[in-house]
C-alpha positions in Angstrom: -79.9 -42.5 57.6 -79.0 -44.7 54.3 -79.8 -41.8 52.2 -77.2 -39.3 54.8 -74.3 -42.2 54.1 -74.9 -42.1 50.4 -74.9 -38.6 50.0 -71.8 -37.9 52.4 -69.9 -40.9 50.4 -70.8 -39.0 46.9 -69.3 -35.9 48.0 -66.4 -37.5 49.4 -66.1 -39.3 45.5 -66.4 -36.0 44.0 -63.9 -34.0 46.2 -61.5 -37.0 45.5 -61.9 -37.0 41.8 -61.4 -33.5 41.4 -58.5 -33.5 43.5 -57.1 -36.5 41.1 -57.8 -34.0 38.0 -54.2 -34.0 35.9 -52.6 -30.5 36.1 -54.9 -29.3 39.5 -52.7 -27.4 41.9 -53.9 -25.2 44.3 -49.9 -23.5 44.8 -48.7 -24.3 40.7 -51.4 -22.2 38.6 -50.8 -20.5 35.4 -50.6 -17.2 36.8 -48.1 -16.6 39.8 -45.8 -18.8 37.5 -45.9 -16.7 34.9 -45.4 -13.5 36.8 -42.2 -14.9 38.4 -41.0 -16.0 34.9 -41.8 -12.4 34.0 -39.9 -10.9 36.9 -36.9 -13.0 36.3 -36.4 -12.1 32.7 -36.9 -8.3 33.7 -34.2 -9.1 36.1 -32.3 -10.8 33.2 -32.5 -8.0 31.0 -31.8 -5.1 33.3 -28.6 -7.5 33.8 -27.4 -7.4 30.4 -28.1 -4.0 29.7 -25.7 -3.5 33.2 -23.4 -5.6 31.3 -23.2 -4.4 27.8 -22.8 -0.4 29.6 -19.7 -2.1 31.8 -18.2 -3.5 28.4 -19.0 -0.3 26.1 -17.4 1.5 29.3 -14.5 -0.7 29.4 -13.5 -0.3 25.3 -13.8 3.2 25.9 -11.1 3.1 28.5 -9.3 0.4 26.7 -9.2 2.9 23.9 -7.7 5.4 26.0 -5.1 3.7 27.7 -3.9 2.4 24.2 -3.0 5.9 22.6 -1.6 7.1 26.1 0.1 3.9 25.5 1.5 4.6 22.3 2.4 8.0 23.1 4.0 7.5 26.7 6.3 4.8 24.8 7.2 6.3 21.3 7.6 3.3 19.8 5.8 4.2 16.6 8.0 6.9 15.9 11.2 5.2 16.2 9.9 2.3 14.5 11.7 1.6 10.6 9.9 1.4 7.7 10.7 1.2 4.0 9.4 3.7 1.4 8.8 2.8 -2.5 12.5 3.8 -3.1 13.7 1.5 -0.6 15.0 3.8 1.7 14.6 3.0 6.0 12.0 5.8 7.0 10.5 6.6 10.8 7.3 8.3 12.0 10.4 10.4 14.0 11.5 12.2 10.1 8.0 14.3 10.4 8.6 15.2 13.9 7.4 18.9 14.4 4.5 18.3 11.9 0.7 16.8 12.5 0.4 13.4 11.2 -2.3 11.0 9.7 -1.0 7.4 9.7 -3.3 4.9 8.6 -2.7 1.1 8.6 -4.3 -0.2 4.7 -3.4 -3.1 2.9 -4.8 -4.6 -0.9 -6.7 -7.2 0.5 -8.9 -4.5 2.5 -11.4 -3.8 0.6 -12.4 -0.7 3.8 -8.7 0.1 3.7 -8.4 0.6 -0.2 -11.7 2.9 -0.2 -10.0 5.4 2.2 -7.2 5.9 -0.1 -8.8 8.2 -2.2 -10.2 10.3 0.1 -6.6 10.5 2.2 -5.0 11.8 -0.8 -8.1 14.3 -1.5 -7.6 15.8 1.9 -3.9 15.7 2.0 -4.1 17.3 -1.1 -7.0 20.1 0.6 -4.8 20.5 3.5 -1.4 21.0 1.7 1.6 20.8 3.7 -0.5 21.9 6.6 -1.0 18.2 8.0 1.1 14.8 6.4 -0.5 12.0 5.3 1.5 8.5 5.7 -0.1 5.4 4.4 1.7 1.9 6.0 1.4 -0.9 3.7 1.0 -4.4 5.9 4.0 -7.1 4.8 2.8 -6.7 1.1 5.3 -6.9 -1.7 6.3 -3.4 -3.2 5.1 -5.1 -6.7 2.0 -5.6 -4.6 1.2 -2.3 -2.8 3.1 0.3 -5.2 1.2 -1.4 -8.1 -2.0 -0.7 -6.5 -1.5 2.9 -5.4 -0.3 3.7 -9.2 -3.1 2.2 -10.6 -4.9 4.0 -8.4 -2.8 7.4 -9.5 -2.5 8.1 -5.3 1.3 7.0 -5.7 2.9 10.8 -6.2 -0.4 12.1 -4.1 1.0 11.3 -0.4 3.3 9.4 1.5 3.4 5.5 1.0 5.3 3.4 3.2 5.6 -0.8 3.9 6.4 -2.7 6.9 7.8 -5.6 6.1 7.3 -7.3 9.9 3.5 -5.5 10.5 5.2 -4.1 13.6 3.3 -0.4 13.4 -0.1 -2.8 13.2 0.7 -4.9 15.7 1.2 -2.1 18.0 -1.9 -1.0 17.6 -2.7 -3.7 20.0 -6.4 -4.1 18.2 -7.6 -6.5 15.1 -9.5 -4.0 13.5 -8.7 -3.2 9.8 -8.4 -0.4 8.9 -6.8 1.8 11.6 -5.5 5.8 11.3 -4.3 7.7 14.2 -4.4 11.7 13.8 -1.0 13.0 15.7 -0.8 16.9 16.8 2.9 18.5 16.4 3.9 17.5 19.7 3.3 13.5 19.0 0.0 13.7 21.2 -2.5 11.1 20.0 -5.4 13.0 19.4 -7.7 10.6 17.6 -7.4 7.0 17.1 -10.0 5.9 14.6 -10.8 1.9 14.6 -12.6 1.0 10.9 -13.2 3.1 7.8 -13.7 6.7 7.6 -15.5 9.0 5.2 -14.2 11.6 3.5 -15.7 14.2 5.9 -14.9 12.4 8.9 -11.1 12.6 7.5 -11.3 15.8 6.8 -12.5 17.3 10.2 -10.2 15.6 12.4 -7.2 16.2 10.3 -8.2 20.0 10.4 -8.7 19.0 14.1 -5.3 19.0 14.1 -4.2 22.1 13.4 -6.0 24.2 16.3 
């Protein structure tokens, strides 16, 4: 009977000292708790990806209301600028013909790349298409100086605006910025950042269909 006791007491010791074992859980082991952390971040990540499509969606629109924007309005083509000479130009002068306007200034170093390759297609395209280049609020000293040194001066058109008002209306802080206008002042491209040569060249030709 003593030996019965001692036995049932030593199993009862051993079940309680297992049970007392740090990090024993029958309902917390390693495994389901990983797969629900697993599960969640699935979750997460289907989430974001949800999220980023809704932004990239949203830009895209954003995009479009801004040149329906511009065009519905006409501001940019009533808007007065200054040309090397100092006379008051408007977008509205070159009514009738497609436009490329781009946004540059020296400090740019995107912007002043793309100068080149304006004048190179302007020059490709003849009077077909007219590029104008709109100086932001930099001196004439500052932005005729440049376009000389570059030799682009006598190559296209080069205006300033004094108050940034043609950036500004772009309603976007992305430097540098060109739209491509057809002859009846549609917006038909709206470029946000630099541009190569080809890029420039195909949608200025897209122009002209």
């Amino acid at each position: 009977m003593k030996e019965l006791v001692f036995i049932l007491a030593l199993v009862i010791i051993i079940l309680v000292g297992v049970l007392l074992i740090p990090g024993f859980d029958t309902e917390e082991t390693a495994g389901p708790v990983g797969e629900e952390i697993g599960m969640e971040e699935v979750s997460r990540v289907g989430d974001t990806t949800g999220a980023a499509d809704e932004v990239e969606d949203a830009n895209t629109k954003q995009v479009q209301m801004d040149t329906q924007s511009l065009k519905l309005s006409g501001g940019i083509f009533d808007m007065e600028f200054v040309d090397y000479d100092g006379n008051a130009v408007h977008l509205s002068d070159l009514s009738g013909k497609p436009l490329v306007v781009n946004s540059w200034a020296k400090w740019c170093p995107f912007c002043v790349r793309e100068l080149p390759d304006f004048a190179s297609v302007q020059e490709e395209l003849g009077d077909s298409v007219v590029f104008v280049a709109i100086n932001r609020q930099e001196s004439l000293s500052k932005a005729k100086g440049y376009t000389d040194d570059l030799g682009l001066t006598d190559k296209m058109i080069f205006w300033r605006d004094p108050d940034d008002r043609f950036y500004k209306n772009l309603g976007h802080p992305s430097m540098p910025q060109t739209l491509f206008i057809k002859r009846d002042g549609t917006i038909n491209f709206h470029k946000r950042g630099v541009m190569t040569r080809e890029e420039v060249l195909g949608q200025a030709r897209a122009l002209l269909n």
